[in-house]
C-alpha positions as CSV (number, residue, x, y, z in Angstrom):
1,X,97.0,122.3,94.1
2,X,94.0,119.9,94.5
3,X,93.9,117.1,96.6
4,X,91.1,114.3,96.0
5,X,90.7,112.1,98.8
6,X,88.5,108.3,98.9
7,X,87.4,106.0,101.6
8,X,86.1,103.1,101.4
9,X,84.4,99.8,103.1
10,X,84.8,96.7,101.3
11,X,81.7,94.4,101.3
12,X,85.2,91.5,101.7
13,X,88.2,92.7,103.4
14,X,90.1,90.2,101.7
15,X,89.5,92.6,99.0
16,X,92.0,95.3,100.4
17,X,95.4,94.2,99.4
18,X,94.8,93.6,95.6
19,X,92.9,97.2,95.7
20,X,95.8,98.5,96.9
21,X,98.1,96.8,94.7
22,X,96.1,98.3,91.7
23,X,95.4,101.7,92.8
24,X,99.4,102.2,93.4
25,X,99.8,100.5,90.3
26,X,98.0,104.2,89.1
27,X,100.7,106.1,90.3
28,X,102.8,107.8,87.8
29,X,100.6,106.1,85.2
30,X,97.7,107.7,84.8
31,X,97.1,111.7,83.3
32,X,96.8,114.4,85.7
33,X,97.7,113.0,88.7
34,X,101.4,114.2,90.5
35,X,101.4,111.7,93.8
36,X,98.8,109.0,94.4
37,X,99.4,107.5,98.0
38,X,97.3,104.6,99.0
39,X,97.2,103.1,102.9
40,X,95.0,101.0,105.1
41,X,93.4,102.4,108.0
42,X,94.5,101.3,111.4
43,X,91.3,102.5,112.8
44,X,89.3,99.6,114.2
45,X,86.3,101.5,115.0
46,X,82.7,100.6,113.6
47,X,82.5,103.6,111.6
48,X,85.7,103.8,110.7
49,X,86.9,102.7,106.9
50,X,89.3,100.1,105.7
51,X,91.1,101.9,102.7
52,X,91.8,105.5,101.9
53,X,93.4,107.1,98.4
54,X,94.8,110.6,98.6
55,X,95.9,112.2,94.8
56,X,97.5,115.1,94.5
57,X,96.7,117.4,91.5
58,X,97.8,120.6,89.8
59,X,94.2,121.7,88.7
60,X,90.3,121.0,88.3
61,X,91.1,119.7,84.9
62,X,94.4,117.8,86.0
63,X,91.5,116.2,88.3
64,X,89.3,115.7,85.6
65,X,91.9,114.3,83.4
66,X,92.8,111.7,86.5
67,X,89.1,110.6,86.7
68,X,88.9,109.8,82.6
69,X,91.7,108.0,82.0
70,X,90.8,104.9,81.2
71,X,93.5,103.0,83.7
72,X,91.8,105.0,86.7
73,X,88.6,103.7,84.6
74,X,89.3,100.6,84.9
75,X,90.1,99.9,88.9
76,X,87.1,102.5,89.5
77,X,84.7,99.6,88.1
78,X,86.8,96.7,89.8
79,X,86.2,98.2,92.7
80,X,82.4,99.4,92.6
81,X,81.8,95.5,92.7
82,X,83.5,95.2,95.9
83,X,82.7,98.9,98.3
C-alpha cells in the first residue's frame, strides 16, 4: 500500500472549495487510485496549510498510473495557477 499525501497554500482562499469539489470529483475516477480523501485544515497557524489530499494506492505504478491520467492531469494544472 502507498499513500501519497499533498498540502497546499492557495495564493486566494476563495480558491479552496472548487479545489476541493474537483479533486473529490477524482475519486473513483481516475486509474490507480483506491480512496482519495480531500479536507481543509483547521489549523490557523502561519505555517500551517489550507488544503490537504491523501490517496491511497496499491503500488508505485498504481501511483504512477494516478499521476498520468489525464483527469488527475487536468486539476494538477488548475491548480498550479492558484498554490
Amino acid at each position: 500500500m502507498v499513500t501519497h499525501v499533498v498540502m497546499w497554500r492557495f495564493n486566494d482562499p476563495a480558491d479552496i472549495d472548487e479545489a476541493i469539489e474537483k479533486l473529490r470529483a477524482l475519486n473513483g475516477t481516475v486509474a490507480g487510485a483506491t480512496s482519495i480523501r480531500v479536507g481543509r485544515n483547521m489549523n490557523s497557524g502561519s505555517s500551517a496549510y489550507e488544503l490537504v489530499l491523501c490517496s491511497e494506492h496499491e503500488s508505485f505504478e498504481d501511483l504512477a498510473a494516478y499521476s498520468a491520467d489525464p483527469a488527475h492531469q487536468e486539476v494538477v494544472a488548475w491548480m498550479s495557477e492558484r498554490v
